[in-house]
C-alpha positions in Angstrom: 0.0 0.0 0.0 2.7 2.3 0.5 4.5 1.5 -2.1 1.5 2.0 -4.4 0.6 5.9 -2.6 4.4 6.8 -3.4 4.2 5.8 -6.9 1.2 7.4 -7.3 2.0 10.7 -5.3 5.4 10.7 -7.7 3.4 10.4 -10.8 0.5 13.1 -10.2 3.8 15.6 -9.2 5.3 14.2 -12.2 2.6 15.1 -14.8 1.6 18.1 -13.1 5.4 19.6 -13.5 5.3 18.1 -17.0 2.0 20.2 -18.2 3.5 23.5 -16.7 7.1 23.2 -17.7 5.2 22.9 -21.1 4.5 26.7 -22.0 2.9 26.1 -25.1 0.4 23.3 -23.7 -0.8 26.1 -21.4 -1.6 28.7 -24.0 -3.6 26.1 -25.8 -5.6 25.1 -23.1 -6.1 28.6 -21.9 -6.9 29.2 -25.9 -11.2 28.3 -25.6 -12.0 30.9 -23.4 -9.8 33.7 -24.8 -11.3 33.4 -28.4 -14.7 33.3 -26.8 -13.5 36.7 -24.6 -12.6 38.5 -28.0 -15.2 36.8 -30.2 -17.9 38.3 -27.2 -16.2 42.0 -27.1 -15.9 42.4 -31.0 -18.8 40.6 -32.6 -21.4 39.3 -30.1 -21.5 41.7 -27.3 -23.9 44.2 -29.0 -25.7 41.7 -30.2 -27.0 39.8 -26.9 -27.6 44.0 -26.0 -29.9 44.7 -28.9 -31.5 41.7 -28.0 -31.6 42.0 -24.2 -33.1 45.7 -24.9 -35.8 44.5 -27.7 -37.2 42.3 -24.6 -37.5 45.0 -22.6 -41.7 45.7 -22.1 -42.4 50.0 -23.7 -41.8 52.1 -20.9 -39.0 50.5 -19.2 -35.8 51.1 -19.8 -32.4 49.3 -18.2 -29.2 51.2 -16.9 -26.1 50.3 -18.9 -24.9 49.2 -15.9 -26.8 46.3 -15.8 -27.2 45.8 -19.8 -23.2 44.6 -19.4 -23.6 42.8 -16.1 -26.5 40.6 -18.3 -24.4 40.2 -21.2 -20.9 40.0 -18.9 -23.0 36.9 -16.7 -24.2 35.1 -20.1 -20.7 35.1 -21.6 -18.8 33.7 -18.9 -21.1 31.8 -18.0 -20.7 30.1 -21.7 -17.0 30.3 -21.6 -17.0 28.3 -17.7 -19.3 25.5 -19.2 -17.3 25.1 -21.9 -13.0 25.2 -20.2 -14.6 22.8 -17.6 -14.7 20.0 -20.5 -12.5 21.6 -23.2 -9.6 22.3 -20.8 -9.5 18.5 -19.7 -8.9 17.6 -23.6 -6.4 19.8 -23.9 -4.3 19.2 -20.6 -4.6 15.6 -20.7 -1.0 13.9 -20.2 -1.9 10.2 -20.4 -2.5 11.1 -24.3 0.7 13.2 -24.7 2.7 10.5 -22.7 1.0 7.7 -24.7 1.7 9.3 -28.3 5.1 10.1 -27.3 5.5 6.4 -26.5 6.5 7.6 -22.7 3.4 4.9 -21.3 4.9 2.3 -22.4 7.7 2.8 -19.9 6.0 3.6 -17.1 3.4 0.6 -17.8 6.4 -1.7 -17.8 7.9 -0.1 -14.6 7.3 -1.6 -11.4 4.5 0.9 -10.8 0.7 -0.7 -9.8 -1.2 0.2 -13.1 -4.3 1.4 -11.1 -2.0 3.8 -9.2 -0.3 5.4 -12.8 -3.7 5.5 -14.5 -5.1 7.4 -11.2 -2.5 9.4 -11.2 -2.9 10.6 -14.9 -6.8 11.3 -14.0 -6.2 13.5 -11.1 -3.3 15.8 -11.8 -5.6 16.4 -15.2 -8.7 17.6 -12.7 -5.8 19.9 -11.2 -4.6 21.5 -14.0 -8.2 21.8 -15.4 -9.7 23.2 -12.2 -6.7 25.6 -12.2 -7.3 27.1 -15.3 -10.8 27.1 -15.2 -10.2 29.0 -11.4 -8.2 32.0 -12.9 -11.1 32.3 -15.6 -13.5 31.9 -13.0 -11.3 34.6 -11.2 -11.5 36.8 -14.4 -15.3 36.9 -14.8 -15.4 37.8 -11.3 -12.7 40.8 -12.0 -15.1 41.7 -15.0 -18.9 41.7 -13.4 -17.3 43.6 -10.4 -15.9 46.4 -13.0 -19.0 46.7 -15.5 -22.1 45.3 -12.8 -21.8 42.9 -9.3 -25.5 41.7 -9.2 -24.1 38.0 -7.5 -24.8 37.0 -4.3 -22.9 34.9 -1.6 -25.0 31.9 -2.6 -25.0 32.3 -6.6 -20.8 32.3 -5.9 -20.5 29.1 -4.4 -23.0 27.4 -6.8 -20.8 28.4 -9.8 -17.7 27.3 -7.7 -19.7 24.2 -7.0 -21.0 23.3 -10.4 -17.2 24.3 -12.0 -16.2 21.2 -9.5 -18.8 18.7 -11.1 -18.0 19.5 -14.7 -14.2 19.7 -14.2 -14.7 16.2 -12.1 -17.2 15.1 -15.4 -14.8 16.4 -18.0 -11.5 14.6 -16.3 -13.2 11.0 -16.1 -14.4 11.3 -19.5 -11.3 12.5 -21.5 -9.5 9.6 -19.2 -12.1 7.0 -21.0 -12.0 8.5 -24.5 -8.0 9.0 -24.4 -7.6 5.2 -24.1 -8.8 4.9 -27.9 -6.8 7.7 -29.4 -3.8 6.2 -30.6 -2.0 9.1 -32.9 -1.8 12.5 -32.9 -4.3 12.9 -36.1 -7.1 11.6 -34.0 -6.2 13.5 -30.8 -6.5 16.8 -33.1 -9.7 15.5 -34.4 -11.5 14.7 -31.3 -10.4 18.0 -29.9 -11.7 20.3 -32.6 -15.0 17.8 -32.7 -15.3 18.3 -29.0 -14.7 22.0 -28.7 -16.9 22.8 -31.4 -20.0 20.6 -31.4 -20.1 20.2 -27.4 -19.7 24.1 -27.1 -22.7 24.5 -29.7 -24.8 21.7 -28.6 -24.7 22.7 -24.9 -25.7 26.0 -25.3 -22.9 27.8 -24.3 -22.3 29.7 -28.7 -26.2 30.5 -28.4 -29.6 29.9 -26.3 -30.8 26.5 -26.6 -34.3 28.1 -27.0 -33.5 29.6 -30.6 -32.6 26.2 -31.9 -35.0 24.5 -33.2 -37.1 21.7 -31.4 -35.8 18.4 -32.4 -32.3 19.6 -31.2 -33.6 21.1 -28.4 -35.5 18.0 -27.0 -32.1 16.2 -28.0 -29.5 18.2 -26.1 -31.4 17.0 -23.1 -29.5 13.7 -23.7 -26.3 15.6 -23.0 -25.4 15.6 -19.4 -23.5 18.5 -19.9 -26.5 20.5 -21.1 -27.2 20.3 -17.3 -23.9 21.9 -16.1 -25.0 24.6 -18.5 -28.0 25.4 -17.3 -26.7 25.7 -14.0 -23.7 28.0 -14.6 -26.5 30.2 -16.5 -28.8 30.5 -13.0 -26.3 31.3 -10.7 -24.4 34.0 -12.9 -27.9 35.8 -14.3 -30.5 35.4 -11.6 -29.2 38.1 -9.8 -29.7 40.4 -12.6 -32.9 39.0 -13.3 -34.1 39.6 -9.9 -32.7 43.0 -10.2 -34.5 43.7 -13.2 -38.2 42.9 -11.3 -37.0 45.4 -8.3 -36.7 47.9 -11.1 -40.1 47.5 -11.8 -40.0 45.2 -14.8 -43.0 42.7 -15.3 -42.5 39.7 -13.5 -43.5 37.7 -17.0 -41.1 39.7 -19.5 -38.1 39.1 -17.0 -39.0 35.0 -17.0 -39.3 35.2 -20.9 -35.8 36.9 -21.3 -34.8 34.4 -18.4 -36.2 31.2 -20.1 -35.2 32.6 -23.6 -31.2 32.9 -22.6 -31.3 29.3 -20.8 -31.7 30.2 -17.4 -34.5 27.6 -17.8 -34.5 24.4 -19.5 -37.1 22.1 -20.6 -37.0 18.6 -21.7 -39.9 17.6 -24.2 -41.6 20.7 -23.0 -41.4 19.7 -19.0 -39.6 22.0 -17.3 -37.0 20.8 -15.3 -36.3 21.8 -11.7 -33.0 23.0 -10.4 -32.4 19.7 -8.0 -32.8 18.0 -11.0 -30.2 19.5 -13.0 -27.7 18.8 -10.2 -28.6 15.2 -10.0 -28.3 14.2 -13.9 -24.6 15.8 -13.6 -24.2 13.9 -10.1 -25.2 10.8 -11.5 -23.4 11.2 -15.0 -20.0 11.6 -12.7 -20.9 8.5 -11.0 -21.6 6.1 -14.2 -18.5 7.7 -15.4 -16.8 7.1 -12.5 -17.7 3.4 -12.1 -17.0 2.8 -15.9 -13.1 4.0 -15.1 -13.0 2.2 -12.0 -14.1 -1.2 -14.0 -11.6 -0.7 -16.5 -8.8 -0.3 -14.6 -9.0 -2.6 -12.0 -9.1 -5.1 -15.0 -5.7 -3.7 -15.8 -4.5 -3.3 -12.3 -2.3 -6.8 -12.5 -1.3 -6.7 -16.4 2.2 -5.1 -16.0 4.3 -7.3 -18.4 1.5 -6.3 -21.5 1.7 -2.6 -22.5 -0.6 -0.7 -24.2 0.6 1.4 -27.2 
């Protein structure tokens, strides 16, 4: 047992020093939610405005103030939902290690294979959770400069939810990785990934302008969920601030529900507990899945994998 913890705790400080000392790695994986950042401030930004101001009932009118702190809350909350899953792609050094052919040495070492493959899947929820922490940190920065409308409570949900998709993300790039077997289909997975889970989820525009077939089938996606949870607990404070500013009740729900703050599945609507369970129980299939696999490998030391 304590030979296995050592081997372990020297290769989780091994592939964590690894994916730092690796300056180019970084800026990739910090890449996702710096296009977004400029894609929002040169292109989109004015047009969530327009579209935030068109909902607005005649005879009402919002502060700019809390026009940016809307549009501030919907674009990180995008850009969270996505890092927590595209991050864990890109920082993943069981892939790296296995395309440079540096498994194969470790697999043949005298190391429990359990212990390596752990080790792989939790220094890449470290370096994910990092990264998505100083975004996390920079959307904070940015709603305190152009509109703070978060409370104590919708803080620690994000911080809470960020841990489930970063825990969600790790397990499953750890399960994918083990069939990607060249660099050509590491690249491939990685553009499919950041693209179509980034568009499917919601995070590149509202679920509720797609139309209803892909609507009703994104509610197979367990990261749909995560989505809808980063949007509550970044906008519901400007919603509710919106409705103390004398806003009808009704046209502050429709902007809600028609930038994802609600989501429904086949036209039910589902409940916030709900959304927290589908991502809670994903992690756990995932999780048991992993745990299967490996302990099947746990005693194969003399047969590497390439």
């Amino acid at each position: 047992m304590k030979e296995r913890l050592s081997a372990f705790g020297y290769m989780l400080g091994r592939n964590i020093k690894v994916y730092f000392k690796d300056k180019l790695t970084f800026v990739f994986s910090l890449m996702t939610p710096l296009i977004l950042v400029v894609l929002f401030l040169l292109f989109l930004r004015g047009v969530y405005e327009d579209s935030l101001v068109n909902s607005i009932p005649k005879g009402f009118e919002l502060s700019k103030k809390m026009i940016n702190a809307f549009t501030g809350s919907w674009l990180f909350s995008s850009i969270m939902t996505t890092s927590c899953i595209t991050v864990a792609f890109c920082s993943n050094m069981r892939i790296d290690d296995k395309l440079k052919k540096t498994l194969r040495g470790f697999e043949i070492a005298p190391i429990d294979r359990f212990s390596l493959s752990l080790s792989y899947t939790v220094s890449n929820f470290i370096t994910t959770l990092l990264i998505c922490t100083i975004v996390l940190i920079i959307s904070f920065i940015y709603l305190a400069i152009v509109g703070w409308y978060l409370s104590f409570g919708d803080v620690m949900l994000i911080i809470l939810d960020m841990l489930l998709t970063v825990t969600m993300g790790s397990l499953f790039i750890s399960l994918v990785g083990r069939v990607i077997n060249s660099q050509g289909a590491l690249s491939g997975v990685c553009t499919l990934v950041s693209s179509m889970y980034g568009f499917l989820c919601g995070a590149y525009m509202p679920i509720s302008s797609m139309g209803k077939g892909i609507q009703n089938f994104v509610g197979f996606i367990p990261g749909t969920y995560s989505t809808v949870i980063f949007r509550q607990a970044y906008m519901n404070g400007i919603l509710d601030e919106m409705k103390s500013k004398g806003i009808p009740s009704q046209a502050v729900d429709a902007i809600g529900k028609g930038f994802d703050c609600e989501y429904y599945f086949f036209d039910h609507k589902v409940a916030p507990w709900v959304l927290f369970v589908v991502v809670i129980v994903t992690i756990i299939v995932l999780l048991a899945t992993y745990m299967a696999l490996n302990l099947k490998l746990r005693h194969k030391k003399t047969q590497p994998t390439v």
